[in-house]
C-alpha positions as CSV (number, residue, x, y, z in Angstrom):
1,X,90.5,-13.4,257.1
2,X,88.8,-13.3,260.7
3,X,91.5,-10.5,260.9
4,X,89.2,-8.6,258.0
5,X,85.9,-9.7,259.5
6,X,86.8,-8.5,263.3
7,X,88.0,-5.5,261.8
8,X,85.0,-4.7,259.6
9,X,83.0,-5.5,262.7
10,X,84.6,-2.6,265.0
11,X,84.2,0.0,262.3
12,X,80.4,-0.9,261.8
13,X,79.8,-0.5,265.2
14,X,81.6,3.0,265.8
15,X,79.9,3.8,262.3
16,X,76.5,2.7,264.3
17,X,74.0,6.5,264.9
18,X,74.0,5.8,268.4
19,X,72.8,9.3,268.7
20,X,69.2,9.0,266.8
21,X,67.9,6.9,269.8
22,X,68.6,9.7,272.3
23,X,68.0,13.1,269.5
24,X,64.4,13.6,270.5
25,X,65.0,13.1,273.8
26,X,67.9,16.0,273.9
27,X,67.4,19.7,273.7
28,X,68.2,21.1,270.6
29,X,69.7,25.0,270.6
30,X,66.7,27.0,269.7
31,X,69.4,30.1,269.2
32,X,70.4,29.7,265.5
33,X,66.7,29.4,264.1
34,X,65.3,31.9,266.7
35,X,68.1,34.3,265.0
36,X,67.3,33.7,261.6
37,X,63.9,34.2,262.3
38,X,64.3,37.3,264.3
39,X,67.0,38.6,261.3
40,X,63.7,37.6,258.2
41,X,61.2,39.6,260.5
42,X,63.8,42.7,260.3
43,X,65.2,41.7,257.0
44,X,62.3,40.2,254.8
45,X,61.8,42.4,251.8
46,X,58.4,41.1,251.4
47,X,57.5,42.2,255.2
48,X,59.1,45.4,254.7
49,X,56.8,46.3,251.5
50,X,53.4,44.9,253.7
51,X,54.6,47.4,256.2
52,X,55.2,50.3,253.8
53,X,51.8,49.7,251.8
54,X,50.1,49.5,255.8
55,X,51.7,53.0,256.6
56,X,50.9,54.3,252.8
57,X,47.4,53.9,253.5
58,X,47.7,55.1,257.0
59,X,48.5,58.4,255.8
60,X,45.7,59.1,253.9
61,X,43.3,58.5,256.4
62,X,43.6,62.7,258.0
63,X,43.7,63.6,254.0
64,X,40.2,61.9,253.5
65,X,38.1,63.4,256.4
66,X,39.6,66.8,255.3
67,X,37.6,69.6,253.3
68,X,38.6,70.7,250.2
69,X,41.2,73.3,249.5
70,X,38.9,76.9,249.5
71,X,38.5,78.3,245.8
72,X,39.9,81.9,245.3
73,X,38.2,84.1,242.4
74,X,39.4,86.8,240.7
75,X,37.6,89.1,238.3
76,X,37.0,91.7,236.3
77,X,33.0,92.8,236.1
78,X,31.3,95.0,233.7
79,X,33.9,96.5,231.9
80,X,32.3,98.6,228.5
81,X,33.7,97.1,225.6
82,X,34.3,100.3,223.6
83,X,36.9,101.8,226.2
84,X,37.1,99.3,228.8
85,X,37.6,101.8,231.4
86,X,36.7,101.2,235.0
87,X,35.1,104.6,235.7
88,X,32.6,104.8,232.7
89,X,29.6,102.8,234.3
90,X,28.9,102.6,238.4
91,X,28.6,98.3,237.9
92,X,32.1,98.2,236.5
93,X,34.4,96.8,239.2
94,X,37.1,94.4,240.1
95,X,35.9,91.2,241.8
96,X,37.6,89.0,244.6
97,X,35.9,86.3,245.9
98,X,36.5,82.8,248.1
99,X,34.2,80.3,248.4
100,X,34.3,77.2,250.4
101,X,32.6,73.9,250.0
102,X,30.8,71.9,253.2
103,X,29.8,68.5,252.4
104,X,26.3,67.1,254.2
105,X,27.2,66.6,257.8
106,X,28.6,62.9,258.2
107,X,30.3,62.2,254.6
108,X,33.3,63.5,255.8
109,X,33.9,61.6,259.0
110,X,32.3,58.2,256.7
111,X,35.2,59.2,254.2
112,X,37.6,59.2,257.0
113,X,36.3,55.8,258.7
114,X,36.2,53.9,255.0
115,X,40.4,55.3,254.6
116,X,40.7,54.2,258.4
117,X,39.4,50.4,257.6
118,X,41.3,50.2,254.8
119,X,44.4,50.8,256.2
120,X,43.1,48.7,258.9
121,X,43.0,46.1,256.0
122,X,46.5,46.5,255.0
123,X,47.9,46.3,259.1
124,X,46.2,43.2,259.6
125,X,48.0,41.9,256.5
126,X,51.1,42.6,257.2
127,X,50.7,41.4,260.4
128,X,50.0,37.8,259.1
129,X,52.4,38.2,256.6
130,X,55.0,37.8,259.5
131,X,53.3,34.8,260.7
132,X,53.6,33.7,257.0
133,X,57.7,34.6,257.1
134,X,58.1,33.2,260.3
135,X,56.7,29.8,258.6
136,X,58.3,29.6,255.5
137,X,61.3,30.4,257.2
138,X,60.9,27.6,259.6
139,X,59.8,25.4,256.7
140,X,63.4,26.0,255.2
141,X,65.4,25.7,257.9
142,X,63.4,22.0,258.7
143,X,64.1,21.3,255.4
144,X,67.8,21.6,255.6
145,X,68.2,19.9,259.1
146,X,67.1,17.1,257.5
147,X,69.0,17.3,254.4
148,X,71.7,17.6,256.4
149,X,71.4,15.1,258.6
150,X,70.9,12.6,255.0
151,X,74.1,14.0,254.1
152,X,75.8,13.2,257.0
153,X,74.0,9.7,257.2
154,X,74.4,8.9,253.7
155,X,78.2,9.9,253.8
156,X,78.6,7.4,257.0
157,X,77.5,4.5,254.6
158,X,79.1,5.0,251.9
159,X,82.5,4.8,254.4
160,X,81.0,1.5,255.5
161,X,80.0,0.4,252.6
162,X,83.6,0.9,251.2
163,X,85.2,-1.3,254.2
164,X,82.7,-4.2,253.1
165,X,83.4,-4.0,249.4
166,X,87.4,-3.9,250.4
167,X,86.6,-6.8,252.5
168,X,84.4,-8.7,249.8
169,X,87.3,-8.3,247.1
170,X,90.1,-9.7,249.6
171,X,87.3,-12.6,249.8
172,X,87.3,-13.1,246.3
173,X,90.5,-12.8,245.6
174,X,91.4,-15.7,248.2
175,X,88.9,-17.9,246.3
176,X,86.5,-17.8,249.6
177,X,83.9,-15.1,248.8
178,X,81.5,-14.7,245.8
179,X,82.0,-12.1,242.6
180,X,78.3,-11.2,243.1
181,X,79.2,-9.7,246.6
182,X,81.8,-8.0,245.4
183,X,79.4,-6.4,242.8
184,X,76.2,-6.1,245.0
185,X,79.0,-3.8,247.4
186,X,79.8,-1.8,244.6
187,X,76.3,-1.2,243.2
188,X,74.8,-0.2,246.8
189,X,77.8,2.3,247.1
190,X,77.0,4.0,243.4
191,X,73.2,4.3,244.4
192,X,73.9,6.0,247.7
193,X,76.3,8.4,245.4
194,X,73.8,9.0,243.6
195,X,71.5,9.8,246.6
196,X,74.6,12.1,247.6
197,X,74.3,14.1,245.1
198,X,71.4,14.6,245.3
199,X,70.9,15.5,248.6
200,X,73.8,17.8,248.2
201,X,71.9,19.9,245.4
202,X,68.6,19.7,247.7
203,X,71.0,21.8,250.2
204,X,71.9,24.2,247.9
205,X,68.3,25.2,246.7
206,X,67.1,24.8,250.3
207,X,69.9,27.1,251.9
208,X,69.1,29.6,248.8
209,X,65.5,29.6,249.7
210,X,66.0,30.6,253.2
211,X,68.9,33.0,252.4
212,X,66.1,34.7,250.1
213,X,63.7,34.9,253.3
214,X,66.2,36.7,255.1
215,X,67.3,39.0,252.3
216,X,71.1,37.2,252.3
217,X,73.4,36.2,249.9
218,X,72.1,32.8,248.4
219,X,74.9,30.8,249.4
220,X,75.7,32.6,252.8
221,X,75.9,29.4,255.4
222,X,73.4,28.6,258.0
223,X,74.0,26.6,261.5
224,X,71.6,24.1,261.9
225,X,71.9,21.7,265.1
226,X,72.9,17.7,265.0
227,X,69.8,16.6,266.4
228,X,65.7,18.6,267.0
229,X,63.6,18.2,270.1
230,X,60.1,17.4,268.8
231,X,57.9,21.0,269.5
232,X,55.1,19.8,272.1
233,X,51.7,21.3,270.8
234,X,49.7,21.7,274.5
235,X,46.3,22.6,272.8
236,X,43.5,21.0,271.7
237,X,42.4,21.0,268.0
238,X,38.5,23.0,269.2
239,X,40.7,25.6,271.2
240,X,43.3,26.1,268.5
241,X,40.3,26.4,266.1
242,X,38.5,28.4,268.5
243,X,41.2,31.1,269.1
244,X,42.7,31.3,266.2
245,X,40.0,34.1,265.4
246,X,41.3,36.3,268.0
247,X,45.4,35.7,267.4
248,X,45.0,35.5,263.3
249,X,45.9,38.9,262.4
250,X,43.3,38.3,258.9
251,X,40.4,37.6,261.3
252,X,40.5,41.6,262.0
253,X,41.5,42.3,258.7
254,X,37.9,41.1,257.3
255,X,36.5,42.8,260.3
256,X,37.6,46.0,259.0
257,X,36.5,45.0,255.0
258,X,33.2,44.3,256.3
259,X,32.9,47.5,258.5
260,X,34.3,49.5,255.5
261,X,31.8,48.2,253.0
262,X,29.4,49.3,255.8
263,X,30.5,53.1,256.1
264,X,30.2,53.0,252.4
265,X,26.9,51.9,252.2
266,X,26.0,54.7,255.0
267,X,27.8,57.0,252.6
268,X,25.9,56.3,249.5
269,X,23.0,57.0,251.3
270,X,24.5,60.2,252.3
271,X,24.7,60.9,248.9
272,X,21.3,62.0,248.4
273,X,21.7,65.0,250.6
274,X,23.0,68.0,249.3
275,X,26.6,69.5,249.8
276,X,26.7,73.2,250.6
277,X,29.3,76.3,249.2
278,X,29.6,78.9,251.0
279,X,30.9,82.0,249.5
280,X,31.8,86.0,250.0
281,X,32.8,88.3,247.8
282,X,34.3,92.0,247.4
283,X,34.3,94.5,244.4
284,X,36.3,97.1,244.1
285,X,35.2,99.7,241.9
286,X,35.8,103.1,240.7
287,X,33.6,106.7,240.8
288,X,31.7,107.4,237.7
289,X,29.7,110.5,236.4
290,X,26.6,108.0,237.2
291,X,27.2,106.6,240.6
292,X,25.2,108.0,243.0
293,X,27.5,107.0,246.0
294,X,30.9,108.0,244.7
295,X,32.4,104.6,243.5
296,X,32.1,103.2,246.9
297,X,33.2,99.2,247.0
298,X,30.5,96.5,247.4
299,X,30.2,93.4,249.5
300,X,28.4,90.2,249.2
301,X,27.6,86.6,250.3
302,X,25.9,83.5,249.6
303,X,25.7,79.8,249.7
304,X,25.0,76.9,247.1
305,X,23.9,73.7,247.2
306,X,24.2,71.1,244.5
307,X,20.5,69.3,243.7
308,X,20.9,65.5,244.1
309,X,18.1,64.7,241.4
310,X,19.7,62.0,239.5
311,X,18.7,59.2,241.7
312,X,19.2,56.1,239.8
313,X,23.2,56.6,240.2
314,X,22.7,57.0,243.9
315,X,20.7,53.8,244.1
316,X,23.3,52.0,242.4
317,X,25.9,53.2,244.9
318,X,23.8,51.9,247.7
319,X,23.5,48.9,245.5
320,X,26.9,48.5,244.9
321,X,27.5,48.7,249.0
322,X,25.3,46.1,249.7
323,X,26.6,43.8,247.4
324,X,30.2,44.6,248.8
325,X,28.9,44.5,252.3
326,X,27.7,40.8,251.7
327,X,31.1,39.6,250.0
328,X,32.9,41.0,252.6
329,X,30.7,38.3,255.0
330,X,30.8,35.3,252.7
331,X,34.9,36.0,253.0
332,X,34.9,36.0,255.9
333,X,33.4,32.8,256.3
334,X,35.0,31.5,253.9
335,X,38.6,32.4,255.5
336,X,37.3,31.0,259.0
337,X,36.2,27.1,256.8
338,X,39.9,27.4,255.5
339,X,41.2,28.2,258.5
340,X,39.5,26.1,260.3
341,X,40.4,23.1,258.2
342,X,44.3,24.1,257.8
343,X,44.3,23.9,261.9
344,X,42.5,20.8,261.7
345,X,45.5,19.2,258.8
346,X,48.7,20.8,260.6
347,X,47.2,19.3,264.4
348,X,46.5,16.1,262.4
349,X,50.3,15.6,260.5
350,X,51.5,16.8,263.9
351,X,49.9,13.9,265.9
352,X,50.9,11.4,263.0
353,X,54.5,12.5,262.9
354,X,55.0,13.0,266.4
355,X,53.5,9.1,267.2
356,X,56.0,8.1,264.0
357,X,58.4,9.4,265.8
358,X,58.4,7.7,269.1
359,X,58.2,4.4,267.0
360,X,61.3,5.3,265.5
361,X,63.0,6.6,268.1
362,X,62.2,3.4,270.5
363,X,61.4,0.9,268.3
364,X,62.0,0.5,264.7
365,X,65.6,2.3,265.0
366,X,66.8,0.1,267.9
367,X,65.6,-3.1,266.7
368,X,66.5,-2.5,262.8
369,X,70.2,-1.5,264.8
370,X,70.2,-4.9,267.1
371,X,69.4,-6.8,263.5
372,X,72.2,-5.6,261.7
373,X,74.6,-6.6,264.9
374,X,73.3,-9.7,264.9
375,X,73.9,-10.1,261.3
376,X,77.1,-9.1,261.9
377,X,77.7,-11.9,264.5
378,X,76.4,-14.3,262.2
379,X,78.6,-13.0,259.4
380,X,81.8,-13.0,261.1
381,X,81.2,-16.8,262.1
382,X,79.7,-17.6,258.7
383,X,76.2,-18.0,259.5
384,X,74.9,-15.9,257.2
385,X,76.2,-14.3,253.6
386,X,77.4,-11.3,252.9
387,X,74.2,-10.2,251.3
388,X,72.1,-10.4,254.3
389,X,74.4,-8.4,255.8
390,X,74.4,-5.6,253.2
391,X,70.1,-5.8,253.1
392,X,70.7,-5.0,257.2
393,X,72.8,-2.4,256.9
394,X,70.7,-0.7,254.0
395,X,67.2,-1.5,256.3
396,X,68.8,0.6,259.1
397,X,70.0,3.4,256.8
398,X,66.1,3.5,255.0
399,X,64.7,3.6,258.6
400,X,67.4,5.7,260.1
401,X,66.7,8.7,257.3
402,X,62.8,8.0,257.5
403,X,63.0,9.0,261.3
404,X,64.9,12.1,260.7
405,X,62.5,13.0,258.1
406,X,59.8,12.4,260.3
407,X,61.2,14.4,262.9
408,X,61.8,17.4,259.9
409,X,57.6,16.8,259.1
410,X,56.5,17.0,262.6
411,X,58.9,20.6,262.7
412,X,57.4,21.7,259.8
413,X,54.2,20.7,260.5
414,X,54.1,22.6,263.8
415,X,55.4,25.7,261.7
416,X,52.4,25.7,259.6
417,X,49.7,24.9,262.8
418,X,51.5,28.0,264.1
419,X,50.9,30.3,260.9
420,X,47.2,29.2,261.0
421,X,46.3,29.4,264.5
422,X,48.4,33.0,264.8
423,X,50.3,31.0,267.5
424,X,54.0,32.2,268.6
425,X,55.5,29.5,270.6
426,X,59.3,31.2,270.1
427,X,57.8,34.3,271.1
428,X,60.0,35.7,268.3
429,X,56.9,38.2,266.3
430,X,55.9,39.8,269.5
431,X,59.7,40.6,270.9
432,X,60.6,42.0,267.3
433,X,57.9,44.3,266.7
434,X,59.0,48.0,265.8
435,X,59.4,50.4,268.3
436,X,57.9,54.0,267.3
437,X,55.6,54.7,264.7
438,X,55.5,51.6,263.6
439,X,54.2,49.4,266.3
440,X,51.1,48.4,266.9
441,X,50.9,47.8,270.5
């Protein structure tokens, strides 16, 4: 029987995570998730339709400051009804004229600014939309680290757990252990099942939800590492607040809106000038009995203008502008409070987890690990029963998974500080810009 204890003792010490005390002090590979982050910016089809909606719009600025296509005419004039010949009457001719329309100086180059800030719009979208990816894919990938590592702590107790319900039966069966350890072993072992499979269906939808960010195969396999080195966030909350309006790509988005529902407004007020046609024409014509120079062809010009005297629409334009133009303020505002209070949340569950951390890592863990070896001791020499034994082994798996999930939060925490604040620590969004047309540099 001391035979079963000694042995039970040596496997829960090699099955002891010796490696949590040391993971957030070791240097986890940054390769694999600065990969798959590089491959979603590339790959992402929700980048890639920000990006074509951007360059959709970029085309139309030229197109908007442009005049209109010149209008051609063609016509017969004058032509007697009786015989419809061309060489009855000196006014009978054949018309061809072209006319071209001029819009009031500055409507075209306002047309051209408000297509200009729209696409502007539309860049600084997609721009933050790979802050977004970059995120959500960081999100994902934090998410299975630690489902991994549950897996792989959960599967280490279950093997332990096995040894002590083996050891527990032998007990029994020898007349000097109790039925109700024997069943207590048995019970803990079917609830971390459970928690098994669980954790193993929690991999399957997290793996699918960043294969979807990276436009793979659902169940295509990621590398994750065996332990995380803690992100160090070297900025204050005021200066992340304060900066994030010059690295958020949105921040120049609304810069645009608001300058766009400007140049509207300045073009509604253009409105009540008039536009101008200019137009020349040339008739052909024919000699007649009655034409006293011989059918010789005629020439003309002129110009239009249209007369801007329905006012109340125009008003309403300018109206409408205004109105726009003030929106386009209060969204901004708005966008810097949100902001501004997302930057304050990350930096806050950053601090929290990162503090939660170090207690883990050089307190709770070790001392909840020096517990259940001293339990042991007192087990193998009778001191204690088998249950207090079993309540230190499960206290040090509770705390060992509650440290890696802390260490997941404070990962995925720093994502989403990073998103807000338009902050790259990687350096992954800048290096994988588009060369070419596409780049905005």
């Amino acid at each position: 029987m001391l035979r079963s204890a000694c042995k039970i003792i040596m496997i829960a010490s090699l099955f002891l995570p010796a490696e949590t005390v040391l993971a957030a002090k070791q240097s986890s590979p940054p390769g694999p998730l600065a990969n798959i982050t590089r491959e979603a910016l590339q790959n992402n089809e929700e980048l890639k339709a920000a990006e074509a909606r951007w360059q959709m719009f970029e085309r139309k600025i030229a197109p908007a400051g442009s005049l209109d296509d010149p209008l051609l005419s063609l016509g017969l004039v004058n032509y007697p009804v009786d015989s419809f010949e061309d060489d009855v009457t000196p006014m009978t001719g054949k018309d061809i004229k072209i006319s071209q329309k001029f819009p009031f100086p500055g409507k075209l180059s306002a047309k051209s600014d408000i297509a200009e800030q729209q696409a502007l719009w539309y860049k600084g979208a997609y721009e933050d939309a790979r802050f977004q990816v970059v995120r959500k894919v960081k999100d994902a990938y934090y998410r299975l680290f630690f489902i991994e590592k549950a897996i792989e702590i959960t599967k280490r107790n279950i093997g332990l757990l096995d040894e002590f319900t083996r050891l527990t039966e032998t007990r029994y069966e020898v007349g000097t252990g109790l039925q109700q350890d024997v069943l207590k072993a048995q019970l803990e072992r079917s609830k971390l099942m459970d928690e098994l499979f669980s954790f193993r269906q929690q991999r399957q939808s997290a793996l699918a939800d960043l294969n979807a960010l990276l436009a793979r195969p659902s169940s295509t396999p990621v590398e994750v590492p065996g332990t995380l080195e803690l992100t160090e966030v070297d900025h204050d909350l005021e200066q992340l607040q304060a900066d994030s309006e010059k690295n958020r790509p949105l921040y120049a988005a609304y810069s645009s809106l608001i300058e766009r529902f400007k140049t509207q407004r300045r073009l509604a007020r253009l409105d009540y000038r008039p536009d101008f046609t200019l137009w020349a024409g040339y008739r052909i014509r024919e000699n007649s009995p009655m034409d006293p120079i011989d059918g010789e062809d005629f020439v003309s010009a002129g110009v239009s203008i249209n007369l801007p005297i329905y006012l109340e629409k125009r008003d309403e334009e300018v109206a409408a502008a205004g109105y726009g133009l003030g929106m386009a303020r209060r969204q901004y505002a708005e966008f810097r409070n949100k902001v501004d209070s997302a930057i304050h949340d990350a930096y806050s569950r950053v601090e929290k987890n990162r503090r939660q951390a170090d207690l883990y890592r050089s307190g709770i863990i070790p001392q909840a690990q020096q517990a259940f070896q001293s339990t042991m001791s007192a087990y193998q020499v009778g001191k204690v029963d088998f249950l207090s034994l079993l309540d230190a082994l499960m206290t040090l798996y509770r705390y060992e998974m509650d440290y890696h999930r802390v260490v997941a939060d404070h990962q995925r925490s720093v994502a989403r500080l990073e998103a807000q604040a338009g902050l790259d620590f990687m350096g992954v969004i800048q290096k994988n810009r588009n060369d070419g047309k596409l780049d905005f540099e």
